[in-house]
TORBALUM-783524 format. One record per residue (C-alpha): residue in three letters; chain; x, y, z. Coordinates in steps of 0.02 Angstrom, whole numbers, plus 50000, padded with zeros to 5 digits. Layout:
TORBALUM-783524
type;mol;xx;yy;zz
ALA;A;X;Y;Z
...
This chain:
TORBALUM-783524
type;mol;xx;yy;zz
UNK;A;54079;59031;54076
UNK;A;54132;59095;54261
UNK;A;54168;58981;54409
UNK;A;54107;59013;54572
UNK;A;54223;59058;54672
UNK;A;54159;59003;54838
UNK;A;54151;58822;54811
UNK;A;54259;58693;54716
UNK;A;54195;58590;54559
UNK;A;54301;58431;54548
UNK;A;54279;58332;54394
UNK;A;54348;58155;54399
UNK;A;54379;58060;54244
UNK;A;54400;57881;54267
UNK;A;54505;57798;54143
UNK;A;54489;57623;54210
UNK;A;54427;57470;54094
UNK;A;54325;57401;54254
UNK;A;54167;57514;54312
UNK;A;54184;57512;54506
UNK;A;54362;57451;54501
UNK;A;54508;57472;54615
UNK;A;54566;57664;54556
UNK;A;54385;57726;54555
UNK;A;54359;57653;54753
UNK;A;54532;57752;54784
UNK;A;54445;57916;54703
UNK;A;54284;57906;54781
UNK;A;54357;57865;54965
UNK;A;54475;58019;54930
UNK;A;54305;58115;54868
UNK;A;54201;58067;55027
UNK;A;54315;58177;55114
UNK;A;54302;58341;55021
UNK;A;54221;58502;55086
UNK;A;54045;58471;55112
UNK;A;54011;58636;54985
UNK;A;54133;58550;54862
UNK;A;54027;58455;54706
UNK;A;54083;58335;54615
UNK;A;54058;58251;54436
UNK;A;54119;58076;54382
UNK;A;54127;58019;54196
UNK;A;54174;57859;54140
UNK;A;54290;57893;53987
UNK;A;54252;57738;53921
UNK;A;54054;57787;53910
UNK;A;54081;57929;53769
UNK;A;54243;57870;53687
UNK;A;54333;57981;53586
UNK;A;54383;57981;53420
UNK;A;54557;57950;53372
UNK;A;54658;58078;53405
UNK;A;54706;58195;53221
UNK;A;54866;58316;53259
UNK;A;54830;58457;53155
UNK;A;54931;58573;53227
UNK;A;55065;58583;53092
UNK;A;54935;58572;52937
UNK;A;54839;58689;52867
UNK;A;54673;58641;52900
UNK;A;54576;58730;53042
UNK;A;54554;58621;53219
UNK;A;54421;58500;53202
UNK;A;54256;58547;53289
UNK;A;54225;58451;53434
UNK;A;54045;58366;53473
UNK;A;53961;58235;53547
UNK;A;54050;58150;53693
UNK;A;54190;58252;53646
UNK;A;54104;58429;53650
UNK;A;54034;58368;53832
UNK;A;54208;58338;53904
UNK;A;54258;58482;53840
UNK;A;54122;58576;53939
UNK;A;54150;58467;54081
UNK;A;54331;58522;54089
UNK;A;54303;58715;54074
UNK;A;54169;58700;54224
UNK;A;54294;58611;54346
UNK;A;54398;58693;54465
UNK;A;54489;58541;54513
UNK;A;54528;58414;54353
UNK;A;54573;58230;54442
UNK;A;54608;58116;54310
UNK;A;54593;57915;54373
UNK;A;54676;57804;54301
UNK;A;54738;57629;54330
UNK;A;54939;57622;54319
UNK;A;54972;57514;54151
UNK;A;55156;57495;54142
UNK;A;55197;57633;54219
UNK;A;55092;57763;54152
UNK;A;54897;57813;54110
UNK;A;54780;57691;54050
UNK;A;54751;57732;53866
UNK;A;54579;57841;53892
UNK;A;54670;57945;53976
UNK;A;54816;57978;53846
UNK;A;54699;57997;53725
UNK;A;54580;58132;53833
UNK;A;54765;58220;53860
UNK;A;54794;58191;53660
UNK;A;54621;58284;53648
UNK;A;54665;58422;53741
UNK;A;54824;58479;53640
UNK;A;54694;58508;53512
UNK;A;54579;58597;53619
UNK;A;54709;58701;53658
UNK;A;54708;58791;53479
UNK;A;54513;58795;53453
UNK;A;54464;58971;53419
UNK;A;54373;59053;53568
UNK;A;54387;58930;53701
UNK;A;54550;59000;53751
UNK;A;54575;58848;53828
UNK;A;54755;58867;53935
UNK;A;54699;59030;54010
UNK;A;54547;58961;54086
UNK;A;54615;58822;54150
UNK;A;54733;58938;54250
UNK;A;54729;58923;54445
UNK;A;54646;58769;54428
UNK;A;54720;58606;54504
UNK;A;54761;58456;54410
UNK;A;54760;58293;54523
UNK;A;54804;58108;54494
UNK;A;54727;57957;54563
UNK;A;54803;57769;54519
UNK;A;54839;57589;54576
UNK;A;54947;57472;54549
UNK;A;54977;57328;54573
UNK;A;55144;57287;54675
UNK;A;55245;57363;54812
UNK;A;55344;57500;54724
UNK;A;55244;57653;54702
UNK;A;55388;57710;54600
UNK;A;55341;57630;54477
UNK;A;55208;57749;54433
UNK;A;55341;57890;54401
UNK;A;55304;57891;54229
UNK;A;55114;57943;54256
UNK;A;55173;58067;54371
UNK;A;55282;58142;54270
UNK;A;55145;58159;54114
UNK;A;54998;58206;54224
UNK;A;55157;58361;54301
UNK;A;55172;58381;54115
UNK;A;55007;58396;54071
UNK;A;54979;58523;54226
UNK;A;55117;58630;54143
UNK;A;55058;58636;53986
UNK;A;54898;58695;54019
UNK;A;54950;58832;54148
UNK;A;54876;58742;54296
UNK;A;54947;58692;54469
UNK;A;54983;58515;54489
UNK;A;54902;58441;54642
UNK;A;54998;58283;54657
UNK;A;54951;58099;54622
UNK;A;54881;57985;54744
UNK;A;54937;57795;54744
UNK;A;54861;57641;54793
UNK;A;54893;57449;54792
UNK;A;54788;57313;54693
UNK;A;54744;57188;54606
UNK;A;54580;57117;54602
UNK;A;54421;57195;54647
UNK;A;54429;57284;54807
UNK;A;54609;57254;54861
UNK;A;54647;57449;54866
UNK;A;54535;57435;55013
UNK;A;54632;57350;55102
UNK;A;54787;57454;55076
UNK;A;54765;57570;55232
UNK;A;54891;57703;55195
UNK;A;54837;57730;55055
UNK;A;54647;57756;55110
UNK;A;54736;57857;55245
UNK;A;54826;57965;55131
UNK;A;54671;57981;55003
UNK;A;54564;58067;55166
UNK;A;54679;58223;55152
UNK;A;54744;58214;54963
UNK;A;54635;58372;54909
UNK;A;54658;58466;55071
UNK;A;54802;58548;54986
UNK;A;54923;58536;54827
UNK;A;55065;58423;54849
UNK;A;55184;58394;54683
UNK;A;55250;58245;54782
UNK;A;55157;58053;54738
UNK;A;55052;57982;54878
């Protein structure tokens, strides 16, 4: 599979428990500001949940075929020239979906053919999360493992893009954030939001 090269493919993966919630309004507001030729695709992580995550790595059993909802983000993620995982910041770090799509992809990784780390090269792996409270720094932990994850997959780390809230709506009303979400994927910043 070859990209385009004229136009980005952002793939957002929301990790939130609540369809429509606080992190997702951060994405989308960030998203309604993208390139007009830049497309986008949003799956819910919680609408094809994956399995439990096996480590095979050290075993001697071949890696596990994917399929199903896992085969499709798999797909999803080769097709994307811009990976944005959302997630809500639980105690400091991604909302379990999340870890367990990053789980998913260290076995991806070794799955014969898909030569997983050297297409994902070049691409741009972004964050988007809220929390709730006034110290953004509390989401270090998140930023470290999505910087991590960027790493280990060869790809350049965009940055992560923080919001406040609690209930429903409330990142809305956090205007630097929606301020800083209108230029987050102009360019790659390894800096938090």
């Amino acid at each position: 599979m070859t990209l385009p090269t004229d136009r980005r493919q952002l793939l957002f993966l929301l990790a939130g428990g609540r369809p429509g919630g606080n992190t997702e309004a951060l994405a989308r507001h960030a998203a309604a500001h993208l390139p007009e030729d830049a497309s986008t695709t949003w799956l819910h992580l919680d609408d094809s949940p994956l399995p439990a995550f096996r480590d095979d790595r050290h075993t001697d059993g071949a890696a596990r075929t994917p399929t199903g909802g896992e085969l499709a983000l798999l797909e999803a993620t080769l097709a994307c020239t811009d990976l944005v995982i959302a997630s809500p910041v639980y105690w400091g770090g991604l909302a379990a979906p999340a870890k367990l799509y990053l789980d998913h992809v260290v076995g991806w990784v070794r799955l014969p053919g898909v030569d997983l780390r050297a297409r994902m090269r070049e691409r741009t792996l972004w964050g988007v999360g809220v929390l709730n409270g006034p110290g953004l720094a509390d989401a270090q932990p998140m930023v470290d493992m999505l910087e991590s994850a960027a790493d280990y997959l060869d790809m350049r780390f965009g940055g992560v893009l923080l919001g406040n809230g609690d209930r429903p709506g409330e990142v809305l009303a956090d205007a630097p954030a929606l301020e800083r979400a209108e230029r987050f994927f102009a360019g790659a910043s390894a800096e938090p939001v």
